[in-house]
C-alpha positions in Angstrom: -58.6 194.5 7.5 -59.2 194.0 4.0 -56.4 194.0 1.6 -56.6 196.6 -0.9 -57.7 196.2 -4.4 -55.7 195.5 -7.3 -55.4 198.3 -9.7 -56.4 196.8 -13.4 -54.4 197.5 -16.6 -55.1 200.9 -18.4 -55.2 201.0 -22.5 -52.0 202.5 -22.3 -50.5 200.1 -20.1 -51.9 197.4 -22.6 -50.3 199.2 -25.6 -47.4 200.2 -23.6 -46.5 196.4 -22.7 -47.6 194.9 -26.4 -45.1 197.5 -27.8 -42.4 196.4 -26.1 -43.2 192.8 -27.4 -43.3 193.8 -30.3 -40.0 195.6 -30.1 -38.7 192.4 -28.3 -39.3 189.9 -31.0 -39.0 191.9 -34.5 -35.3 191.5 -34.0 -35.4 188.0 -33.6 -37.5 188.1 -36.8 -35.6 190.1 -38.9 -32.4 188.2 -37.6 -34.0 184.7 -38.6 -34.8 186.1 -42.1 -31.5 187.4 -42.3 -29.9 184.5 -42.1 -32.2 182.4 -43.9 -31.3 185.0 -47.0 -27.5 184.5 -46.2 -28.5 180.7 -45.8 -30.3 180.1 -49.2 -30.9 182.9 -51.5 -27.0 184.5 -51.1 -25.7 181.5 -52.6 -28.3 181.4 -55.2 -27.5 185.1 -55.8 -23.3 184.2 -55.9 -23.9 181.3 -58.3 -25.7 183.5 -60.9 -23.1 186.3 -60.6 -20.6 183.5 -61.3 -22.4 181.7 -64.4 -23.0 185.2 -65.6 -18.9 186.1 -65.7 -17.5 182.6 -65.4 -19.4 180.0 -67.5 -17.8 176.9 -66.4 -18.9 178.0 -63.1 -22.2 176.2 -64.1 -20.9 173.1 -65.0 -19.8 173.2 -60.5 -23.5 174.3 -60.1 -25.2 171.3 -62.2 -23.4 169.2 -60.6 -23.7 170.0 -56.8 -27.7 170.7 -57.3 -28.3 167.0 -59.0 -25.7 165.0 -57.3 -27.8 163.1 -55.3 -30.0 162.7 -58.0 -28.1 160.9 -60.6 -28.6 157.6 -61.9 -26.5 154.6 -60.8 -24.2 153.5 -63.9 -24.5 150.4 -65.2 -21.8 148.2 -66.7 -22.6 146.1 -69.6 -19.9 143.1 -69.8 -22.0 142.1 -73.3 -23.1 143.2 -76.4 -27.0 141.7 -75.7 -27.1 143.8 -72.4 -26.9 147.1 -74.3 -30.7 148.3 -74.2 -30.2 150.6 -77.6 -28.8 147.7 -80.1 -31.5 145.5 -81.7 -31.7 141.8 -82.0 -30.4 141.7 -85.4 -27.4 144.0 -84.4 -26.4 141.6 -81.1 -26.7 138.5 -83.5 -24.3 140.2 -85.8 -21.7 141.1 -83.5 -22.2 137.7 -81.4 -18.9 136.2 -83.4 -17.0 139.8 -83.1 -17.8 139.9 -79.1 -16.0 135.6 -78.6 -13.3 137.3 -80.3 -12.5 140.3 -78.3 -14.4 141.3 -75.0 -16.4 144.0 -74.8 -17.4 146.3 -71.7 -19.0 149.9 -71.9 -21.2 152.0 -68.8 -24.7 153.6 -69.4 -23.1 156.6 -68.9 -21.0 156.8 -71.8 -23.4 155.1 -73.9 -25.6 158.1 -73.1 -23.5 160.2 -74.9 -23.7 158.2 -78.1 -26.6 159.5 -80.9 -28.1 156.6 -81.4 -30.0 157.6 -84.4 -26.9 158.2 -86.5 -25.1 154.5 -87.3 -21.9 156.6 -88.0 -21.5 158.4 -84.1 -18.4 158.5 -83.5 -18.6 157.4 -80.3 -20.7 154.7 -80.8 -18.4 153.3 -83.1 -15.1 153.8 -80.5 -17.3 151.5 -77.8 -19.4 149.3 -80.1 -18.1 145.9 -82.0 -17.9 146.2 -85.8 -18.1 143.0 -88.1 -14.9 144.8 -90.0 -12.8 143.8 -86.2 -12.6 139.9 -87.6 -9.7 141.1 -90.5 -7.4 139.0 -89.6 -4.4 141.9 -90.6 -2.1 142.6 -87.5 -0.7 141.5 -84.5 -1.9 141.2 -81.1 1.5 142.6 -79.8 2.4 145.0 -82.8 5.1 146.7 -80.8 6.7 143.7 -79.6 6.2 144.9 -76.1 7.5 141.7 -74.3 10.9 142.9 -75.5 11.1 145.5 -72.9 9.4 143.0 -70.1 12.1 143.1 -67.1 9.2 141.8 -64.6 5.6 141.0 -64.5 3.6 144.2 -65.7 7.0 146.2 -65.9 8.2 147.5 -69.5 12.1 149.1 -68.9 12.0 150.7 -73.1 13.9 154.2 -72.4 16.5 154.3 -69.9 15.0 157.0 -67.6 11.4 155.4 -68.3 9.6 152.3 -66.9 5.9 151.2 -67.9 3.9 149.2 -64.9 0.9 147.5 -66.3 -1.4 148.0 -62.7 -4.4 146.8 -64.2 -5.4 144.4 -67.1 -9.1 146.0 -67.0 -10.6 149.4 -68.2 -14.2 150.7 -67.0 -14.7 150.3 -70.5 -13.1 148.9 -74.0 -11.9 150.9 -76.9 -12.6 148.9 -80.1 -9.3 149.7 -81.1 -7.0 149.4 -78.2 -3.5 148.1 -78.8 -2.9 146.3 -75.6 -6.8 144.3 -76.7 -4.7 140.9 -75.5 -4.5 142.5 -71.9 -8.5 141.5 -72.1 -8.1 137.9 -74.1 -8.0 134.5 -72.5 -4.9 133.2 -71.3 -3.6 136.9 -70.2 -1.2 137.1 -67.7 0.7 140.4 -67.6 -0.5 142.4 -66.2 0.6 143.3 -62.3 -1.1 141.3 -59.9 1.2 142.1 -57.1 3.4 145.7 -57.6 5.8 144.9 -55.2 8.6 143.0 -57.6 8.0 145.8 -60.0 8.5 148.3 -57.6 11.7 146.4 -56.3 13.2 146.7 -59.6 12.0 150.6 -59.7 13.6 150.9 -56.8 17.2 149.2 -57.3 17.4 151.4 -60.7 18.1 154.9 -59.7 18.1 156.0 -63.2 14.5 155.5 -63.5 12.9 159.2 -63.1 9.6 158.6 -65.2 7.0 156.5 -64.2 4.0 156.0 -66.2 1.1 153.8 -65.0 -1.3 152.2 -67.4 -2.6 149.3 -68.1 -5.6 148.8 -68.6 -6.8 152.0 -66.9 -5.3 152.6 -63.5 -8.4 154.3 -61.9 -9.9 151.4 -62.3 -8.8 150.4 -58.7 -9.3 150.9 -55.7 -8.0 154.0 -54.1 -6.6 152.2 -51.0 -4.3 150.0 -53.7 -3.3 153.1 -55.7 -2.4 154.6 -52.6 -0.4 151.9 -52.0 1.7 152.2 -55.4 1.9 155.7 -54.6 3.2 155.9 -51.7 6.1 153.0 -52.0 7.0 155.3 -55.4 6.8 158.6 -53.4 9.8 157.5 -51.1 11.9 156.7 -54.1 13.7 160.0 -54.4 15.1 159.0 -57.3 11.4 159.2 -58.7 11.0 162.9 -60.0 7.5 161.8 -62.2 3.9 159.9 -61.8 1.6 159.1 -64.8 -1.4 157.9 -65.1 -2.7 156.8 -68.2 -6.1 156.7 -67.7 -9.6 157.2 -70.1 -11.9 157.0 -67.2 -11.8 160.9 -67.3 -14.1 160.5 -70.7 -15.8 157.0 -69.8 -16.6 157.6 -66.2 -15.7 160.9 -64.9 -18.1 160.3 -61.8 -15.2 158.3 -60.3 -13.1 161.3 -59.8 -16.0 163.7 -58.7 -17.2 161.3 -56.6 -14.5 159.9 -55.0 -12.9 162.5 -52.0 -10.3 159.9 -51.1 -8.6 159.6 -54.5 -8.7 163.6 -55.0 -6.8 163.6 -51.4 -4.3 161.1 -52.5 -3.6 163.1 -55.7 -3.0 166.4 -53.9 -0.9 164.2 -50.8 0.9 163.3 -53.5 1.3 165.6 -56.2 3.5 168.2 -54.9 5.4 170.8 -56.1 8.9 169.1 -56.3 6.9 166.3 -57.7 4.3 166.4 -59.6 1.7 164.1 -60.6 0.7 163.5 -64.7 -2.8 162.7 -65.6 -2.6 161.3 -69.0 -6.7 161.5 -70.1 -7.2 160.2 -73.6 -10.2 162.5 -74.9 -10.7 160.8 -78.5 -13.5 163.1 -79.1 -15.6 166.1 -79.0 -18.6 164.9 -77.8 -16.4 163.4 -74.5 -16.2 167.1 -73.5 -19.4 166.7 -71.3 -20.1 168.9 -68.0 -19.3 165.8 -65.9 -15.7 165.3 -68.0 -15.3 169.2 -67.2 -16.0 168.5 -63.5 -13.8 165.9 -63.1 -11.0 167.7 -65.3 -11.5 171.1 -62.7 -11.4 168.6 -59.5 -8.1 166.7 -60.4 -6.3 170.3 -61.5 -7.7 171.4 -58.1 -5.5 168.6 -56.4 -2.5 169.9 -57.6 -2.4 167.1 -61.1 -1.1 168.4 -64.3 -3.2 166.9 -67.2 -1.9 166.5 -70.5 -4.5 164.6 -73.7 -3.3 162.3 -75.9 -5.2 159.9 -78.2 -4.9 158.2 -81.4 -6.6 159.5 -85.1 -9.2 156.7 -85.7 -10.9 156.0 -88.7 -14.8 156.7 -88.3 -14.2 158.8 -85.3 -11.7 161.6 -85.1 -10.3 161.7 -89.0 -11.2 164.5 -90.0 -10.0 168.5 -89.3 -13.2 170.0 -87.9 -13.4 167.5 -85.1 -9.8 167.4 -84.0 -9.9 171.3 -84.0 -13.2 171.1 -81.9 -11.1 169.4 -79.9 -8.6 171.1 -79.2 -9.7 173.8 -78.6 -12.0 172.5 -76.2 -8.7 171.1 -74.4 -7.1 174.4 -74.3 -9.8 175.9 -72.4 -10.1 173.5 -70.1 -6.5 173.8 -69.0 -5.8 170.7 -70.7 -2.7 170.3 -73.3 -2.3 168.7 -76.5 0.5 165.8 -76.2 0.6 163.0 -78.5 -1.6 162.2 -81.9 -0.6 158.6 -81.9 -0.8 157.2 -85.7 -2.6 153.5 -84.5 -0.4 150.3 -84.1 -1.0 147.6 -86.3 -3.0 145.4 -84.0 -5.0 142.7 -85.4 -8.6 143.2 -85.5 -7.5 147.2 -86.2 -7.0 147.4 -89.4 -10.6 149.1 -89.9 -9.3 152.2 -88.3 -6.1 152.7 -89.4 -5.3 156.2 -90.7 -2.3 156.4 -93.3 0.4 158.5 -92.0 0.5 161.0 -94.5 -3.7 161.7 -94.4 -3.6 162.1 -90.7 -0.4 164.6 -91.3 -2.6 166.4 -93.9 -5.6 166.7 -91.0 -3.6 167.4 -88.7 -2.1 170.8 -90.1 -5.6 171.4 -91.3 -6.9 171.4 -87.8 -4.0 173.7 -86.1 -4.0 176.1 -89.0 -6.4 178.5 -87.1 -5.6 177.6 -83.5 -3.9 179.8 -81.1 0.2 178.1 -80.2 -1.3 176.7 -77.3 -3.5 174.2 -79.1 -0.8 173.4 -81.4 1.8 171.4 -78.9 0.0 167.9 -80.2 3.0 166.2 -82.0 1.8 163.0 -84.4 3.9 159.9 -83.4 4.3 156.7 -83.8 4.8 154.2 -80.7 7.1 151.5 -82.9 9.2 148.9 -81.1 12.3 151.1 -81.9 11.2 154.0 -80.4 8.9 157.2 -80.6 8.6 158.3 -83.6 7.2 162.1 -84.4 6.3 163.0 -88.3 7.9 165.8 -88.5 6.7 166.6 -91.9 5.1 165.4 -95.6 6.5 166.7 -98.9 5.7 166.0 -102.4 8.6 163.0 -102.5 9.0 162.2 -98.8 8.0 161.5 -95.3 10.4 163.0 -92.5 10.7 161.6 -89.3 12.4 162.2 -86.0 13.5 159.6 -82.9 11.7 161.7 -80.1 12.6 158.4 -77.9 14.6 155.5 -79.1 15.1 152.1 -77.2 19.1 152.6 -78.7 20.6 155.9 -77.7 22.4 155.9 -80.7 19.3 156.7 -82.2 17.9 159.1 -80.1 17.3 162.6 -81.8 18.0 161.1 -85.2 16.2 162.6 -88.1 14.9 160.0 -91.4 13.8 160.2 -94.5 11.5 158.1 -96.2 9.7 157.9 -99.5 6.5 158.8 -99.4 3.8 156.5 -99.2 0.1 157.4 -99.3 -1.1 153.9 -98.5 1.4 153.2 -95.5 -0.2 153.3 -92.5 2.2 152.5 -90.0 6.9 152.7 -89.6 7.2 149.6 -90.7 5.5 149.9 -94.4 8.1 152.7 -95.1 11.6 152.8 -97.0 14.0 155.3 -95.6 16.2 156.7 -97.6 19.9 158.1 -96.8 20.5 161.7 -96.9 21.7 163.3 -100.2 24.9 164.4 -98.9 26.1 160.8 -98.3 24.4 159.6 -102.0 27.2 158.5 -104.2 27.9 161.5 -106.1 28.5 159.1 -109.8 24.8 158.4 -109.6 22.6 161.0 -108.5 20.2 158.5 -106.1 19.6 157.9 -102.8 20.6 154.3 -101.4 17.4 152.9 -99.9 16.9 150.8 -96.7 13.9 149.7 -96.1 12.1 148.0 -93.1 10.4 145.9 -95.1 12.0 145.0 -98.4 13.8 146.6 -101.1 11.1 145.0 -103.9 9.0 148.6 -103.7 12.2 150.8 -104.8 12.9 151.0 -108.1 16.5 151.0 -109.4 18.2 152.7 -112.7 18.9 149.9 -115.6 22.0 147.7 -114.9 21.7 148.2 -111.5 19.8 145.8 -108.9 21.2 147.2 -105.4 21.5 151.0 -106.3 25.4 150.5 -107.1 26.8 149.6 -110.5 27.1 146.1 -111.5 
């Protein structure tokens, strides 16, 4: 018996079967574009929306998109090595360079307009001939006084200094601690561990600040290190770092996960953790600074800018209110305007006090009270001073910190002096109230000399002969 024939296909049964293919696999189709949209063009879509209503968004954007695209940055250790200075330039700085070391990145030299000789950057990075004045001293604060161990500075009772570092990532031409860099150098901390013994026998100590040299210069595993023996010291209430790398090589933040960890391990909120970035300029403000300045508030750091008024670079109002505005949006705030210490090689940008109190108030004037907590001070071996004020006749002055408590929170008056560019070149004079009331003068002392004051006939020490 044969077996009976197979029955073939009709056209319906063809359509009827492709149909439900069909039906089968659109699904899958739709559900792989899906979640190719929510994959790629979602994000696309959310980063738009978020340039459109929060601008700095893009500087997060930039930055993710190209960063395994950037460039590696180079470190020149000499002036030659710089691609953008001519023969003639590297021949004339040859004797400023054996004098005092230079080092600067391709990043931050990427910054600098190198078709204008007066950038301001370019001249905070690059050797001038002017360096070779031999007006100044290499310590001008006589910071040895305060020395209590290697790379530790004990000025203000609740206050220690630790030197971590003798190196930056690069060198500001008018940096006060230039020796740190010189031949012959040796205080800087090699090993922490005697400075942090001391730290940790004086329970009066509350305020650490690191510096050096530029503490991110390190290795995270050895700031880790410093961070954690200080973060057992209960005694310890604040960390900080004084550090420029934010300006001269923010990729080091942004870059590095582990050190952003060990900031937010460690800045907590019974203890907080100070970055101190020294934005001199402007033109530092660029998307990568802004990146690293949203990462480190991210991990928990509060960030505070201070920085010195520098001839050539910052001395004038339009710049410094640039500035700080540009701080104030960024979450940063204003701290210290530091007049510049008399350090030899320096005297090229040296700013007289009362010019850099005159820019000063000319750059707050229109600002906002949040841009205007920048006090100008003075770093002097005696203490902190802040200008409080210039008047016709007089220079007033307050002891914000003072290595003697007896002259902490004491207010002086000096003479004014348009051509005094640092404490030491001014004569204070004593209140009114305690003048002798025969003569109507005040009785000068002067940190200098009494040869500038001038004294009424028949009288050579401001009292009657």
């Amino acid at each position: 018996m044969r077996p009976a024939a197979s029955h073939p296909y009709t056209i319906y049964e063809y359509a009827l079967s492709g149909s439900r293919t069909i039906l089968a696999v659109v699904p899958v189709i739709c559900t792989f574009w899906v979640e190719c949209f929510i994959a790629i063009c979602l994000p696309v879509v959310r980063a738009v929306f978020r340039i459109a209503f929060r601008p700095h968004a893009l500087i997060a954007t930039i930055h993710s998109v190209f960063a395994m695209n950037r460039e590696t940055i180079k470190t020149y250790r000499h002036v030659r090595d710089v691609p953008q200075l001519t023969e003639e330039e590297v021949q004339r700085l040859a004797p400023v360079e054996a004098e005092y070391a230079f080092r600067a990145n391709s990043y931050y030299l990427g910054l600098i307009d190198w078709t204008n000789p007066d950038d301001p950057l370019r001249r905070l990075v690059i050797p001038s001939a002017e360096e070779l004045c031999q007006q100044g001293h290499l310590d001008a604060s006589r910071e040895a006084d305060y020395t209590v161990a290697r790379g530790l500075q004990h000025k203000y009772r609740d206050t220690v200094l630790m030197l971590v570092t003798e190196t930056c990532d690069s060198y500001c031409r008018y940096c006060f601690r230039k020796r740190l860099t010189m031949r012959r150098n040796d205080e800087g901390t090699i090993d922490p561990e005697e400075a942090l013994e001391y730290i940790r026998n004086h329970t009066e100590i509350r305020n650490v600040l690191l510096t050096g040299g530029d503490p991110l210069i390190l290795a995270t595993n050895k700031l880790e290190r410093i961070f954690n023996a200080l973060n057992k010291m209960s005694h310890v209430r604040a960390i900080r770092v004084g550090t420029k790398v934010v300006s001269f090589r923010p990729q080091r933040i942004s870059q590095d996960r582990a050190l952003l960890k060990m900031f937010q391990r460690y800045s907590t909120p019974d203890r907080r953790i100070y970055i101190m970035a020294h934005f001199s300029h402007p033109n530092e403000l660029s998307m990568e600074a802004h990146e690293a300045i949203r990462l480190l508030k991210k991990s928990g750091c509060e960030i505070m800018n201070q920085c010195p008024i520098i001839r050539g670079v910052n001395d004038n109002a339009e710049s410094l209110e640039r500035l700080l505005t540009e701080l104030m949006a960024m979450g940063v705030h204003p701290y210290y305007l530091f007049i510049g210490r008399p350090t030899l090689g320096n005297r090229t940008f040296a700013v007289p006090i009362t010019q850099a109190w005159s820019i000063l108030q000319e750059a707050v004037r229109p600002l906002p009270g949040l841009a205007r907590t920048v006090r100008l001070a003075m770093s002097h071996h005696s203490g902190k001073l802040e200008v409080t004020g210039v008047d016709r006749d007089f220079i007033h002055l307050y002891y914000h910190r003072a290595a003697d408590p007896a002259n902490h929170g004491r207010h002086l008056i000096c003479e004014r002096d348009d051509l005094a560019i640092w404490f030491d070149d001014l004569t204070e004079v004593v209140p009114r109230s305690r003048v002798d009331r025969r003569r109507d003068i005040f009785r000068p002392r002067t940190w200098r000399s009494l040869q500038r004051f001038e004294f009424p006939r028949g009288s050579e020490t401001g009292r009657e002969n």
